[in-house]
C-alpha positions in Angstrom: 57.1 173.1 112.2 55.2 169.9 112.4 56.5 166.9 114.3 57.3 163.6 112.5 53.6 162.5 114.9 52.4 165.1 113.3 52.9 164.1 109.8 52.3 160.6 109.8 49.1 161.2 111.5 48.4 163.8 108.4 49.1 161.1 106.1 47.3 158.5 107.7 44.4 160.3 107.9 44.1 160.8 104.4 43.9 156.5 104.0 42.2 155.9 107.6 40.1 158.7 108.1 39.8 162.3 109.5 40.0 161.9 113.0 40.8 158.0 113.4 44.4 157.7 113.1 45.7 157.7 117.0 49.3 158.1 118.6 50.2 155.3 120.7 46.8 154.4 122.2 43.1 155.2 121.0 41.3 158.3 122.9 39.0 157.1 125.8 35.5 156.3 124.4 36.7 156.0 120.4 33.7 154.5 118.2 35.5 151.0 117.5 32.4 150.6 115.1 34.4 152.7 112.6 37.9 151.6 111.3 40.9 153.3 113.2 44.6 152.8 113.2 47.2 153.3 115.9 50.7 154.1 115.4 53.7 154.1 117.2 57.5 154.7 116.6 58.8 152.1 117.7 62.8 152.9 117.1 65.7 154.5 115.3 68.4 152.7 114.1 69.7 151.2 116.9 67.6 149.1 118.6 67.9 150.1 122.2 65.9 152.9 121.2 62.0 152.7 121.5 59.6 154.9 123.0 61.3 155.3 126.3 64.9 155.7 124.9 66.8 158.2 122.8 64.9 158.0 119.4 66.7 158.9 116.4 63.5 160.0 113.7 65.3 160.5 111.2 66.0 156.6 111.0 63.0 155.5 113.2 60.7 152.5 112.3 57.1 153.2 112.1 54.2 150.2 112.9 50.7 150.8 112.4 48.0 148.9 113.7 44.8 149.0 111.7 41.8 147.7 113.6 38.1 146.9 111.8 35.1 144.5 112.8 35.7 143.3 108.9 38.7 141.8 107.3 38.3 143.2 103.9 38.7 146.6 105.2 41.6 145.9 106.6 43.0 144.7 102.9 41.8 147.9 101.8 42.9 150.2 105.0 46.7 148.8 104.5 47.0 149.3 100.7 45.3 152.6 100.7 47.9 153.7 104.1 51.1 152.1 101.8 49.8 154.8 99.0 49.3 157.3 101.2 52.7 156.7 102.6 54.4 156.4 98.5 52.7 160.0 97.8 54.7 161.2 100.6 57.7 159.3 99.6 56.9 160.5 95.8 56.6 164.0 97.5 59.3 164.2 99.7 57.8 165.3 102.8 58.2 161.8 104.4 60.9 159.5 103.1 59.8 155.9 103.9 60.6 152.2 103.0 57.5 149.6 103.6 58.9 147.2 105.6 57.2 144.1 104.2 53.7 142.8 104.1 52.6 143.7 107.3 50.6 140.5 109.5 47.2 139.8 111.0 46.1 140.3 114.8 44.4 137.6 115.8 40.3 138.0 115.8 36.6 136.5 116.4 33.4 137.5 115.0 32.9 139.3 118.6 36.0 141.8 118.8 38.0 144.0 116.1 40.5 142.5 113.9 44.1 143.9 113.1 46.6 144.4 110.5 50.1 145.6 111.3 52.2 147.5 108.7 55.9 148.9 108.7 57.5 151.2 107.3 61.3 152.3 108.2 61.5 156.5 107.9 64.8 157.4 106.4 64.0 161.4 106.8 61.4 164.0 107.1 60.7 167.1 106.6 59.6 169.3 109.9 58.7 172.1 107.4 56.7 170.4 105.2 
């Protein structure tokens, strides 16, 4: 039975790479030379609930952060994650709505850049 971390970090993977898609916060020492995301469920329907409160996954909201020393694979990162996250739709095994755009993270030339993206999960499937 796989957890709804679980499967979005399956999915992920297949647009950010095999072991560069992270729950919450990066693991100590991660190569930042590489492109990596971060994700978070940030809440359910209601929005008193976030990480620290009752969270309802059926209905939570999903933000990933995509971080890169180049912009363009950001672009790239984000449309290949919204894919990744339409097969699963397409699929079934994750139900999702993009929620917008996404936006930048502020950046230099010295430090990694960032793209949020959204997506609002309307149901999953633990078996899948």
């Amino acid at each position: 039975m796989a957890t709804l971390e679980a499967t979005l970090t399956s999915i992920a993977e297949g647009a950010i790479g095999a072991d560069r898609v992270f729950h919450i916060e990066a693991d100590d020492g991660v190569d930042t030379s590489s492109d990596y995301a971060v994700f978070s469920i940030v809440g359910g329907e209601d929005p008193a609930n976030t990480l620290a409160g009752h969270g309802n996954y059926s209905t939570a909201r999903v933000q990933f952060t995509i971080l890169s020393k180049r912009s363009v694979n950001l672009i790239a990162k984000a449309k290949a994650l919204r894919q990744a996250m339409a097969a699963a739709n397409d699929a079934g095994t994750l139900r999702n709505l993009p929620q917008g755009p996404g936006f930048d993270l502020p950046g230099d030339e010295a430090i990694l850049r960032g793209r949020v993206v959204e997506f609002q999960i309307t149901s999953y499937d633990p078996l899948a």
